[in-house]
C-alpha positions in Angstrom: -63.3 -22.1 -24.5 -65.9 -21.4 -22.1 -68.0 -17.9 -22.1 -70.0 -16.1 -19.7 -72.8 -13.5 -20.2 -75.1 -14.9 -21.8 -73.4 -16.5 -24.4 -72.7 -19.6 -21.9 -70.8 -20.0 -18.5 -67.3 -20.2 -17.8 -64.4 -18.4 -16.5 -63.1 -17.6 -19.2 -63.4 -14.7 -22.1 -67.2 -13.3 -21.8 -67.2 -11.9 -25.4 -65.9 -15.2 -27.7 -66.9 -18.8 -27.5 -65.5 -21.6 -29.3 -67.6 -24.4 -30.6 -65.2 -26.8 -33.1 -64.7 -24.9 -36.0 -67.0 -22.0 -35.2 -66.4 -19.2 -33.3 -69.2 -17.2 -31.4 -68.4 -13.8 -30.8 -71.1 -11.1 -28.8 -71.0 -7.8 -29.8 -71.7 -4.2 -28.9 -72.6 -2.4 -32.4 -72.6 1.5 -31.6 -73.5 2.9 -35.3 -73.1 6.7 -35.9 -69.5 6.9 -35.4 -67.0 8.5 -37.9 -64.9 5.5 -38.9 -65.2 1.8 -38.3 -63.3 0.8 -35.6 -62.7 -1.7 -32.6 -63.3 0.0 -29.6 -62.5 -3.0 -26.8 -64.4 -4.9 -24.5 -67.2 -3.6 -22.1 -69.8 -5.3 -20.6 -68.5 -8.7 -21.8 -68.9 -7.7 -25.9 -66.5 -6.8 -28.2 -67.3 -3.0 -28.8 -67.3 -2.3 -32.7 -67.8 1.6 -33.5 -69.3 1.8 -37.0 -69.3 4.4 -39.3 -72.8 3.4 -41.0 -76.8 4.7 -39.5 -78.8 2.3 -37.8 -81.0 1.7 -40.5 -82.1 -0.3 -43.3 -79.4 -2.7 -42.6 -76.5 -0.4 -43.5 -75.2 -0.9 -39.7 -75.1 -4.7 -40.3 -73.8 -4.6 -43.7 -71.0 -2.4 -42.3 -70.0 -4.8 -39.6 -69.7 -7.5 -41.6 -67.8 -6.0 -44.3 -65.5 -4.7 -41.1 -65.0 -8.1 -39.4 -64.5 -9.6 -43.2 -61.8 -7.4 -44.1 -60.1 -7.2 -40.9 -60.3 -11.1 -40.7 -59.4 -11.5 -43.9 -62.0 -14.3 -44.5 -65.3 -13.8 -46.6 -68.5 -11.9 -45.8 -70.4 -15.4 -46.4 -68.4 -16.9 -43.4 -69.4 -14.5 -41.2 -73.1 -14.8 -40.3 -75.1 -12.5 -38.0 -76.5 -14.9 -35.5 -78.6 -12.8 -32.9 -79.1 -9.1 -32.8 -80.2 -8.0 -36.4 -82.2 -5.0 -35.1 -80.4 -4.5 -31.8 -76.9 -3.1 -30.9 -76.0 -6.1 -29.0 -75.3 -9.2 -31.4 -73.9 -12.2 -31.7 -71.7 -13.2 -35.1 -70.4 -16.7 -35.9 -66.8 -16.5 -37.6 -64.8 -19.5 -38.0 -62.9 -20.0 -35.3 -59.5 -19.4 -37.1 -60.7 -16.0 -37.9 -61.3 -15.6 -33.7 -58.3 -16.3 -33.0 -56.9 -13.7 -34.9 -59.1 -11.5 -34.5 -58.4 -12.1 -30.5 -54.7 -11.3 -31.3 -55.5 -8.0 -32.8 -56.8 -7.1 -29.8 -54.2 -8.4 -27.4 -51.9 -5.9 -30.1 -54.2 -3.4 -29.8 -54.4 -3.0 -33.8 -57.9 -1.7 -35.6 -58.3 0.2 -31.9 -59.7 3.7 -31.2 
């Protein structure tokens, strides 16, 4: 699957990439927000609301633990690739988990 916006070229969906087994996924990380939630796709990333501040690593620690459960899959597959101190990251996932995880949003489940 081919990407665009930065995370490659392609025609296809802006926000995921698959690369064999591995799934690259951009994200828009907008901490502050009373739950954790998915909030769509804008701007080519996968918005994730997240109930946690922007500091000391409690926004990243949130995210993962959000995508983990969500995925079902462990927080150790899911590794923050770009974007540590910034809202806009990049996570790799395996790819099964991206799949489902594209699912859920073509469901419209985890949404606010």
């Amino acid at each position: 699957m081919l990407v665009t916006n930065g995370l490659g070229h392609g025609k296809e969906k802006s926000w995921l990439r698959l690369e064999g087994e591995q799934a690259f996924i951009g994200i828009k990380a907008v901490p502050g927000a009373s739950k954790t939630a998915l909030a769509g796709i804008k701007d080519g990333r996968l918005r994730i609301r997240l109930a946690a501040a922007p500091e000391g690593g409690k926004a990243n620690a949130e995210l993962t633990a959000f995508l983990a459960k969500m995925l079902s899959c462990a927080k150790k597959d899911i590794v923050l690739y770009l974007g540590e101190r910034s809202r806009l990251k990049t996570v790799i996932l395996p790819a099964k988990s991206a799949k489902k995880l594209e699912k859920m949003l073509v469901l419209g489940k985890n949404m606010v």
